[in-house]
PLY file of the C-alpha trace (Angstrom):
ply
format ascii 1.0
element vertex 75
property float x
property float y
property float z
element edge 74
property int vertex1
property int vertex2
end_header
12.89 -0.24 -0.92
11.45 -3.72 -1.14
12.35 -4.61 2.60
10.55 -1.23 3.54
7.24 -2.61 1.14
6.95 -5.65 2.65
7.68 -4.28 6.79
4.80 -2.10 5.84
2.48 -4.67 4.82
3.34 -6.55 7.99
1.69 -3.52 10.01
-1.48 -2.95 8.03
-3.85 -6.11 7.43
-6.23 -6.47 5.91
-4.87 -5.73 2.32
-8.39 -2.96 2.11
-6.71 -1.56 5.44
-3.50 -1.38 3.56
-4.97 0.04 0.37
-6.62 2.70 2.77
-3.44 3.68 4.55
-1.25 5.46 1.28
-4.73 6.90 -0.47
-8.19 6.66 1.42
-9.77 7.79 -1.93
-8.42 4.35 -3.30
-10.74 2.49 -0.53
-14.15 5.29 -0.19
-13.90 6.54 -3.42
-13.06 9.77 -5.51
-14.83 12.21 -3.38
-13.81 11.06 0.02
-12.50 13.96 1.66
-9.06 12.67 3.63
-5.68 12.09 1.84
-2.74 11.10 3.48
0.40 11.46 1.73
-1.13 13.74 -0.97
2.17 15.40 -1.53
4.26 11.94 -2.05
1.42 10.87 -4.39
2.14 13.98 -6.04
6.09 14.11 -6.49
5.79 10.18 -7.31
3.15 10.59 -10.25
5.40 13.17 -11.52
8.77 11.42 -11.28
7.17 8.10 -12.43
3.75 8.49 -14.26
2.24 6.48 -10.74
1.82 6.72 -7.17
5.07 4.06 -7.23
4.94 3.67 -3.29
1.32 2.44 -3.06
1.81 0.07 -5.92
5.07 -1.39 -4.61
3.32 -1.83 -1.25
0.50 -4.25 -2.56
2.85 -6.15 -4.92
4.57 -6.85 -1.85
1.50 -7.89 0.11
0.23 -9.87 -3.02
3.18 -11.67 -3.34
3.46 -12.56 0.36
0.04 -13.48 0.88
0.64 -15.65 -2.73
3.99 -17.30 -0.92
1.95 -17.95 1.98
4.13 -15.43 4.59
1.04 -14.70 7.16
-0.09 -18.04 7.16
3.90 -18.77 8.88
3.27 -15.56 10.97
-0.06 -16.45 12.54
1.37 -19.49 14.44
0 1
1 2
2 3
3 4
4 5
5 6
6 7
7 8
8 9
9 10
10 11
11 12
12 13
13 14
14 15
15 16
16 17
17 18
18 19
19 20
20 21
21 22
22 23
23 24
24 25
25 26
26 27
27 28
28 29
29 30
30 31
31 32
32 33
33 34
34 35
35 36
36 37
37 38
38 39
39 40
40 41
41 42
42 43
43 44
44 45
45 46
46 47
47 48
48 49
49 50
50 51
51 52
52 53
53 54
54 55
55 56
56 57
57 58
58 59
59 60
60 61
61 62
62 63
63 64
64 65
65 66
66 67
67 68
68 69
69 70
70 71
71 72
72 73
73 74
């Protein structure tokens, strides 16, 4: 699972881009009307209290951007 996190941060930069990707609400705001993966949000808040995938998905892009990862990428 943490391979997949961080191969799916490598696709969708800017980290707001990213954010946008698993739940557009997260980026416009409560009322915007466009989900994506409503029914994985769903089954994960259920199984773990937390959309799990979205919040493993910025950890990894936090922590790469914080070991400096697309800094090496960019040359």
């Amino acid at each position: 699972m943490l391979l997949r996190t961080e191969l799916d941060c490598l696709y969708a930069l800017p980290r707001d881009e990213l954010r946008y990707i698993p739940d557009p609400a997260d980026v416009k705001g409560p009322d915007y009307p466009s989900e994506t993966f409503r029914v994985l949000k769903e089954k994960e808040i259920r199984s773990y209290g937390e959309y799990r995938t979205r919040r493993l998905v910025l950890e990894a892009w936090d922590r790469m951007e914080a070991n400096g990862d697309f800094a090496q990428m960019e040359m």
